[in-house]
GUZATOR-364533 format. One record per residue (C-alpha): residue in three letters; x, y, z. Coordinates in steps of 0.5 Angstrom, whole numbers, m for minus. Example, Ala and Ser with C-alpha at 12.3 -4.5 7.8 and 13.67 -1.06 7.14 Angstrom:
REC   code       X       Y       Z
REC    Ala      25      m9      16
REC    Ser      27      m2      14
***
This chain:
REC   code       X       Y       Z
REC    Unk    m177     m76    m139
REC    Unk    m181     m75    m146
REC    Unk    m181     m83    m146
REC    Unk    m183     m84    m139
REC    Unk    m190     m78    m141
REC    Unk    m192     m81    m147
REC    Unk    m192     m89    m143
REC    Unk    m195     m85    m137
REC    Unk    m201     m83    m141
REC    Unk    m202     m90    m146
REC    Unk    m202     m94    m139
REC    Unk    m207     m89    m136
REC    Unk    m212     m90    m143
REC    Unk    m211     m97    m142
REC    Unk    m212     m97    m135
REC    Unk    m218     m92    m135
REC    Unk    m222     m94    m142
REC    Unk    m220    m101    m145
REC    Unk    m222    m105    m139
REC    Unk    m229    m103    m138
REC    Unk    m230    m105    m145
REC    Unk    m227    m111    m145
REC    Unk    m231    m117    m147
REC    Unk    m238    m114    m149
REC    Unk    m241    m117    m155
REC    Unk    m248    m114    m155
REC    Unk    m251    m120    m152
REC    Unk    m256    m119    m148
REC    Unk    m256    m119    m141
REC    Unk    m261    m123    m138
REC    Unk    m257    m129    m144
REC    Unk    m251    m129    m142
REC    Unk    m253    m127    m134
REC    Unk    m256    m136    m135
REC    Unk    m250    m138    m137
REC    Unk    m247    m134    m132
REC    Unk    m250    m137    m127
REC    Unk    m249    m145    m129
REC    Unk    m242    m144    m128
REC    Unk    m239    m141    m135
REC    Unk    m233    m137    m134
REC    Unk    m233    m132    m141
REC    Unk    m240    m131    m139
REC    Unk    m238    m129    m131
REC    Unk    m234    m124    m134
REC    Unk    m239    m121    m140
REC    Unk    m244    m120    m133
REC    Unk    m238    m117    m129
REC    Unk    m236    m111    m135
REC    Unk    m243    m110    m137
REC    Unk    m244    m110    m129
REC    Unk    m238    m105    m129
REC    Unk    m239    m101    m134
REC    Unk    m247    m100    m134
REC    Unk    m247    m103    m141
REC    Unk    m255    m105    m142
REC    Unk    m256    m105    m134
REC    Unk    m256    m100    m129
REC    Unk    m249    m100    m126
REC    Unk    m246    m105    m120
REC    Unk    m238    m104    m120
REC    Unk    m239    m109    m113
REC    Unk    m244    m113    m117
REC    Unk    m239    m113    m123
REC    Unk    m233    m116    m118
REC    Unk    m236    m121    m116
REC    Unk    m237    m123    m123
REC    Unk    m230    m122    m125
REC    Unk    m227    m126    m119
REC    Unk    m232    m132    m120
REC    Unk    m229    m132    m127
REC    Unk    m222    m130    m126
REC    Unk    m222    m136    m121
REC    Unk    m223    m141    m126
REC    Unk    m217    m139    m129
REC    Unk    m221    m135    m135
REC    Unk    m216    m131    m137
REC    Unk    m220    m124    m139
REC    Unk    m223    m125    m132
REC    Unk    m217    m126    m129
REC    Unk    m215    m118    m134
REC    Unk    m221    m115    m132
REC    Unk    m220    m117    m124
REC    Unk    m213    m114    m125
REC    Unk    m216    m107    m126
REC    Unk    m220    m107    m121
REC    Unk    m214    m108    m117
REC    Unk    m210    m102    m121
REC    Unk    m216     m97    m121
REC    Unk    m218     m99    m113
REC    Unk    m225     m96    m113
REC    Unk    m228    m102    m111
REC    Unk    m222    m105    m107
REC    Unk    m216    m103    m105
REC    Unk    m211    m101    m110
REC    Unk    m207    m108    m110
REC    Unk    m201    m107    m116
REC    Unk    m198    m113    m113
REC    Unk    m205    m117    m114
REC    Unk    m207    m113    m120
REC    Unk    m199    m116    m123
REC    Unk    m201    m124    m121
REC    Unk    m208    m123    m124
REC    Unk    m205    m119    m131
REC    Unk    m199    m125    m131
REC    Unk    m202    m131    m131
REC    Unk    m207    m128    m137
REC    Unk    m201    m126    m140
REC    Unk    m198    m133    m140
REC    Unk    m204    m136    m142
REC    Unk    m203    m131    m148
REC    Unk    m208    m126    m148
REC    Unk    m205    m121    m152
REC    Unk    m208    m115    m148
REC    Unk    m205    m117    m142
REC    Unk    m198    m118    m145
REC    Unk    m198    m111    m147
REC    Unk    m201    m109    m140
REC    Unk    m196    m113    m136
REC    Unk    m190    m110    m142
REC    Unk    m193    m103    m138
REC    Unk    m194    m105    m131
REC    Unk    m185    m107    m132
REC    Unk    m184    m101    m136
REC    Unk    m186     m97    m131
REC    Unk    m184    m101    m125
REC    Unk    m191    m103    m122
REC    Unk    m191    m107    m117
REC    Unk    m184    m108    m117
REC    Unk    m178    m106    m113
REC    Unk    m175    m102    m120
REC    Unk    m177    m101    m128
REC    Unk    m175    m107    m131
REC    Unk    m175    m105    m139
REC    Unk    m172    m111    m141
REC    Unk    m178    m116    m139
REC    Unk    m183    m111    m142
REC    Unk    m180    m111    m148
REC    Unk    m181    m119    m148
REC    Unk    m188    m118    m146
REC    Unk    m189    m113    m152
REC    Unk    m185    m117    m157
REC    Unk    m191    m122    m154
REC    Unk    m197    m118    m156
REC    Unk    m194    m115    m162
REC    Unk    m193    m122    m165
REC    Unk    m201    m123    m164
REC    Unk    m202    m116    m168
REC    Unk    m202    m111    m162
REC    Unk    m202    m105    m165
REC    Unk    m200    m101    m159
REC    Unk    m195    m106    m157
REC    Unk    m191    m105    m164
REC    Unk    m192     m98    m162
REC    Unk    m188     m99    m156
REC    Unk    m183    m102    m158
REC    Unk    m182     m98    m163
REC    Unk    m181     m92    m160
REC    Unk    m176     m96    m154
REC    Unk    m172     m98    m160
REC    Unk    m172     m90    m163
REC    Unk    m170     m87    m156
REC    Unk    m164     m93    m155
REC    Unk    m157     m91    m157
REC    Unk    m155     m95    m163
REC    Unk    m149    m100    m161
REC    Unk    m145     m96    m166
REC    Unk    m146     m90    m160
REC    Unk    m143     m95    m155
REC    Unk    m136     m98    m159
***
């Protein structure tokens, strides 16, 4: 039960706070709204998180969709991870977990690491599908661990402490 809290609260942090951030370097607006608009797919998705967040622009959640999904649809994978939180989170759309986990895999397959810890979660936890699968979420946060994500080590560190041993089952 401990286990399940402890992954509960790192997917609400994850879900809440890192996607609102994801993607912003400081550049300016008004800069990177030009390459926005001829058709550059990181750029699309910097507008849609400074849009999102309210980050050196007057927050447009809808504004900020808009960009993401522009950017998801060229097949941007930090477009496509940021789209998937809107779908998680479902103030600007419906909550959609069986979109959010299409958009989030094709990310995590692109090798996004940040998706891959993600994906590894949504499994974990069973979003989006019939049961938990922690087998797959172990693969998805082996795959982001050897990327050097840090609460992927984590994870899988602490699923490795609350498995018994091979010894226990001989």
């Amino acid at each position: 039960m401990r286990v399940t809290r402890v992954f509960c609260w790192l997917l609400l942090s994850v879900l809440l706070g890192a996607a609102y951030c994801h993607g912003f370097d400081g550049t300016d607006f008004k800069g990177i709204k030009q390459l926005a608009e001829k058709g550059d797919a990181e750029a699309q998705m910097k507008v849609g998180v400074m849009l999102s967040a309210g980050l050196g622009v007057e927050q447009d959640r809808l504004e900020g969709l808009k960009w993401y999904q522009k950017s998801a649809g060229q097949g941007y994978p930090e477009g496509e991870w940021n789209l998937a939180f809107v779908y998680i989170r479902g103030e600007i759309v419906p909550q959609d977990f069986k979109r959010a986990f299409e958009l989030m895999h094709k990310a995590a397959d692109a090798g996004l690491a940040d998706a891959q810890y993600d994906l590894g979660m949504m499994y974990l936890q069973g979003l989006a599908l019939p049961a938990p699968d922690q087998g797959k979420a172990e693969v998805w946060f082996r795959r982001a661990s050897t990327q050097g994500h840090r609460e992927a080590k984590k994870v899988l560190k602490e699923l490795a402490s609350v498995q018994p041993s091979t010894q226990e089952n001989k």
